[in-house]
N, C-alpha and C positions, 0 to 999 in steps of 0.2 A: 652258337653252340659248336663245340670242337671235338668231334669225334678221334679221340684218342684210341688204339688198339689196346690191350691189355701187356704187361710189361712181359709179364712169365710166357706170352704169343709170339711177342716180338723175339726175346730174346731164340726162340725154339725157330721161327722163322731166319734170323741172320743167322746162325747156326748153320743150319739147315743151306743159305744159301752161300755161306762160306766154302762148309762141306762140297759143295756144287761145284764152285768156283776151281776147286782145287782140282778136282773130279778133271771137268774140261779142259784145264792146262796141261795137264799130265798127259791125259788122252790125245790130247790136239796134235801133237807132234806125230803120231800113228794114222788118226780117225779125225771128222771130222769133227769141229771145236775149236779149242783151242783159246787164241789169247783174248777173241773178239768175245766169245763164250761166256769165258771169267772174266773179263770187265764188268761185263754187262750184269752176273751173279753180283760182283763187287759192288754194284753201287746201288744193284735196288738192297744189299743189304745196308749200306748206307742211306738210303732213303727212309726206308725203314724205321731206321737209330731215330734220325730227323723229327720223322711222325711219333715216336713213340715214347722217344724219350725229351724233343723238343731242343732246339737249335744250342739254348746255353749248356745243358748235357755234351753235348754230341760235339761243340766247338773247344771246348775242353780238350777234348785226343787229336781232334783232327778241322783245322776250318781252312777257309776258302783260297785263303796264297798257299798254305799246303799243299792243297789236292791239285792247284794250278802249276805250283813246283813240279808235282811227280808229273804231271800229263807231260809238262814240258821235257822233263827225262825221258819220262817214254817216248815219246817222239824223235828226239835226238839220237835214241838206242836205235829205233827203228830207220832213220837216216843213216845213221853210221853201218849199220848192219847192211842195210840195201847200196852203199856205197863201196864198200868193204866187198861184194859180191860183184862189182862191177870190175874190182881192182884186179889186181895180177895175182892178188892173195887166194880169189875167191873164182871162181868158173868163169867170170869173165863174162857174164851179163847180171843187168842190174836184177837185185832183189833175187837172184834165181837160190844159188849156196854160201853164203859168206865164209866158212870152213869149206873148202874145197874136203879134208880128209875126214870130216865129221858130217854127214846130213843129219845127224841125230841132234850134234850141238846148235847146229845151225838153223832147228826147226825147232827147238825150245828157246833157242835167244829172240827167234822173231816171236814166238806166242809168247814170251815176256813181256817185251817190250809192246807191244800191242795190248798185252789186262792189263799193265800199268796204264798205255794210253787212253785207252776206252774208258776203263774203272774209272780213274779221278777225272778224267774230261765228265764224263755221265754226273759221278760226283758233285764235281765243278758248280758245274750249269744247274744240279739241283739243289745248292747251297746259295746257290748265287739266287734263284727262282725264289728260294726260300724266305732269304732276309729281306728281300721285294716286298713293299705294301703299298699300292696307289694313294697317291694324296687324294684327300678328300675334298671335291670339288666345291667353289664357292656358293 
């Protein structure tokens, strides 16, 4: 028996955790949140999609080397950025400002780069869990 959520639920829930998602990026750079926040928003609304609307739906906009692409961007943004701060460019220790003249640019490029990483890894892993089904022993 496959307990399904109701579509018009679902939809109001991703919504709902989009709105969030966005909420805590913006915020993150001020308070605390941020990119870790909206990842995490990001992919239970993707989990969500998953449950509700079922894996062939849902791989249609977005499936699993996707969401592994963007993790892999994000992580590279977030190397380059913590590199970038170690440079001559940036304060001169790692991860600290990668814009020396912006703390504002430089603490929205890391909560980027971090709800890209977070979101599709989380994503990832639960597309990947997904399309999983134990073989049936003999």
């Amino acid at each position: 028996m496959k307990i399904i959520p109701p579509r018009p639920a679902a939809l109001t829930i991703i919504s709902i955790a989009i709105a969030l998602a966005m909420y805590f990026f913006l915020l993150g750079a001020y308070f605390p949140g941020g990119g870790f926040a909206a990842g995490i928003m990001i992919a239970t609304a993707y989990i969500t999609a998953l449950f509700a609307f079922g894996k062939e739906s849902v791989e249609r906009y977005c499936c699993a080397r996707q969401l592994l692409a963007l993790c892999c961007m994000g992580m590279s943004l977030y190397i380059l950025l913590a590199l970038l701060g170690a440079s001559n460019f940036g304060s001169g220790s790692f991860l600290s400002d990668a814009f020396i003249h912006s703390k504002t640019l430089s603490a929205i490029a890391l909560n980027l780069s971090m709800a890209i990483a977070f979101g599709a890894g989380i994503s990832c892993i639960a597309a990947i869990f997904f399309n999983y089904s134990p073989e049936e022993p003999d």
